[in-house]
N, C-alpha and C positions, 0 to 999 in steps of 0.2 A: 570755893566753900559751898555754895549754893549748890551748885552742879552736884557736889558731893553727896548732898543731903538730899536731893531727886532720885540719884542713882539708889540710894537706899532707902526711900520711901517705894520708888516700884519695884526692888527685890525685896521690901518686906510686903507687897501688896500681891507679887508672884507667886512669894512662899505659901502666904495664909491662903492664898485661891488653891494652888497644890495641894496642900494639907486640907483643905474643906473638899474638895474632891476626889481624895483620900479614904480620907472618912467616909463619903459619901457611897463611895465606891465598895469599902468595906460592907455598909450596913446595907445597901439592895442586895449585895449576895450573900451576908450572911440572912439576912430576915429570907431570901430565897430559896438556903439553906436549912432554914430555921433554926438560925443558932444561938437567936436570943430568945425563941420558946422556951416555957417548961417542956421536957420530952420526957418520956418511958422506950426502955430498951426491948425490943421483941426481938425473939431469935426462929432460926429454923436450920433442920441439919437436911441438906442437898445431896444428890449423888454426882450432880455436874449443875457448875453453876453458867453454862452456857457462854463465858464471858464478860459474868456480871463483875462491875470494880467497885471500890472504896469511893464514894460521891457519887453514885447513881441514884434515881429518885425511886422513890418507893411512891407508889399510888393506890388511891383507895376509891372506889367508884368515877373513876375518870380524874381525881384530885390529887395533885400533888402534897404529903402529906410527911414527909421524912426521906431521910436518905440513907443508902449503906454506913452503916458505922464501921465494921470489922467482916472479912473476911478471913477465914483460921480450916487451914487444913487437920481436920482428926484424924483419920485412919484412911489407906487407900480406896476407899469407899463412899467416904463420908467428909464432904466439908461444913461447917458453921457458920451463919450467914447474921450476923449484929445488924437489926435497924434500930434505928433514932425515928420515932415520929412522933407528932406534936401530943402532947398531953390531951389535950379537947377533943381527940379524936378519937380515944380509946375508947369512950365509953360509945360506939356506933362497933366497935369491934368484936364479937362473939369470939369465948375458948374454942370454939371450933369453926372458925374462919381458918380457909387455907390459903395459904402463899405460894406465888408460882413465877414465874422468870417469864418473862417478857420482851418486844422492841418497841422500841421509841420510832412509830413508822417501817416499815418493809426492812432498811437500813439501817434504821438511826439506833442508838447508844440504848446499852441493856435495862431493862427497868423492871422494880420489883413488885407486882400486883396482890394486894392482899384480894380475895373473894371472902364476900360478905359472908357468916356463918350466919345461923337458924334466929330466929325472934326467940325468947322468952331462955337465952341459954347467961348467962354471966361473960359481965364483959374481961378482956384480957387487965392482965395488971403486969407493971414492973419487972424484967427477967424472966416472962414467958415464953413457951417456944409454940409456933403456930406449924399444924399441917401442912407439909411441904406437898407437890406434884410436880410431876414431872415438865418440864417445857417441852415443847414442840421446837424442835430443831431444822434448820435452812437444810441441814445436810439429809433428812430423812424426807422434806418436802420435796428435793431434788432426785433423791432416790427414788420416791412413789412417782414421780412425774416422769421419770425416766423410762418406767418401767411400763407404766399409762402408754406413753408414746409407742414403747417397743410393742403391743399388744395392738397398737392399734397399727402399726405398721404390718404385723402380721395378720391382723384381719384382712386390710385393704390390701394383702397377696394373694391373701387366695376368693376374694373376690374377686381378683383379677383374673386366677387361671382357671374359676368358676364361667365367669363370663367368655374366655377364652374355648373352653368346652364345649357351652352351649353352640356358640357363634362354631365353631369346626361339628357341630351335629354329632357329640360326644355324646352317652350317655342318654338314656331315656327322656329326660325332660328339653336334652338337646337335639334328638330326633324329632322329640315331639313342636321343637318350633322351626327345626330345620330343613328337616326331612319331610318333603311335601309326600311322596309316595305312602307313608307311615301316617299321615296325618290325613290321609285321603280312605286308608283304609282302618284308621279310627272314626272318623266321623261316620263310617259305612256301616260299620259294628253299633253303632248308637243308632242309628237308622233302624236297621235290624229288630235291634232289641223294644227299639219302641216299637213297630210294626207288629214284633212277636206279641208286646204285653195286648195291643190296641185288638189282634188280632184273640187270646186269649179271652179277654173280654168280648167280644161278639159268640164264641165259642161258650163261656159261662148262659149270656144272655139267651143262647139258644135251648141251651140246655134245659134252661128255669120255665119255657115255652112248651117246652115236649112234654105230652101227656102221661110220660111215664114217669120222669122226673118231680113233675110238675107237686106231685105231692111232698117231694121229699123238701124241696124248698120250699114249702111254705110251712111245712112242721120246723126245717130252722130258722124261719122268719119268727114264728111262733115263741119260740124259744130266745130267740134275743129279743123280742116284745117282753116277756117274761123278768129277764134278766136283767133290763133298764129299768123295770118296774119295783120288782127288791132293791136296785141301789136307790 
């Protein structure tokens, strides 16, 4: 009889632990959820909701703040997106804050972000629908990356048959570092030319010397003396 009455003192001490962490269990996810808040319903109409489900968290400047309530197909174009979030937080909320689709990290689970709208506009209330945007998609990040790559694969070819060029004494700028003959009779040509100018000027210099001259350069000297002078 004793024994009896043990056996039923600890499956009623089993049970009440069960059902207290039960309950327990219940209310961190629902207060998680916020499902013993007061809430107001905000809505927004999507063109793709990227993945987003029924219990994804809706967030408001980094805060977890409600969750999807309803997701509702309207037309091929257009889905309906129901949030729940906590009452206290509405009045931080502008009629023209926009809503936009999000990840929970690189991989992690869809999430819904309101962006703060303007100071001094009226906050949302009850049954509002907030400005939706578009999300940035894994599959368009992958597209532009792919496309990055392929452009950069095609620079670094024909940098290569650029370099290839040069090195075979292709092309002008590949004679010029290849071709010693060519680059012997460029530097000969600059030789030249300086010689010519350096040469030129001794030839000015004389000129300015000569008594026949001699007047006509100092009436242009004159004359730019003149002309420094007006400005």
């Amino acid at each position: 009889m004793k024994n009896n009455n043990r056996n039923k003192i600890k499956l009623g001490i089993f049970v009440t632990i069960g059902l207290a962490l039960f309950i327990l269990g219940i209310y961190l996810i629902g207060d998680k959820q916020k499902m013993f808040n007061n809430t107001v319903t905000i809505s927004g109409i999507f063109k793709d909701v990227s993945g987003l489900q029924v219990g994804n968290n809706v967030r408001f400047s980094g805060i977890t703040i409600g969750v999807v309530e309803n997701i509702e197909i309207v037309s091929d174009s257009a889905v309906r997106v129901d949030f729940s979030i906590d009452e206290q937080t509405k009045k931080f909320i502008k009629k023209n804050a926009k809503i936009t689709i999000g990840s929970d990290g690189l991989m992690g689970n869809k999430v819904a972000i309101i962006i703060p709208g303007t100071a001094g506009n009226k906050e949302i209330q009850d049954k509002d629908f907030l400005i939706t945007t578009v999300p940035v998609s894994m599959d368009e990040i992958l597209a532009k990356l792919k496309t990055t790559s392929n452009n950069a694969a095609t620079i670094t070819d024909d940098l290569a048959a650029m370099t290839h060029s040069i090195r075979s004494g292709k092309g002008t700028v590949g004679k010029l570092f290849m071709d010693t003959v060519f680059a012997d009779n460029l530097d000969k040509t600059l030789v030249n030319i300086k010689q010519g100018a350096g040469g030129f000027k001794n030839n000015m210099d004389a000129a300015s010397d000569n008594f026949l001259l001699r007047g006509f350069f100092k009436k242009k000297k004159k004359n730019r003396e003149k002309d420094k002078e007006k400005k």
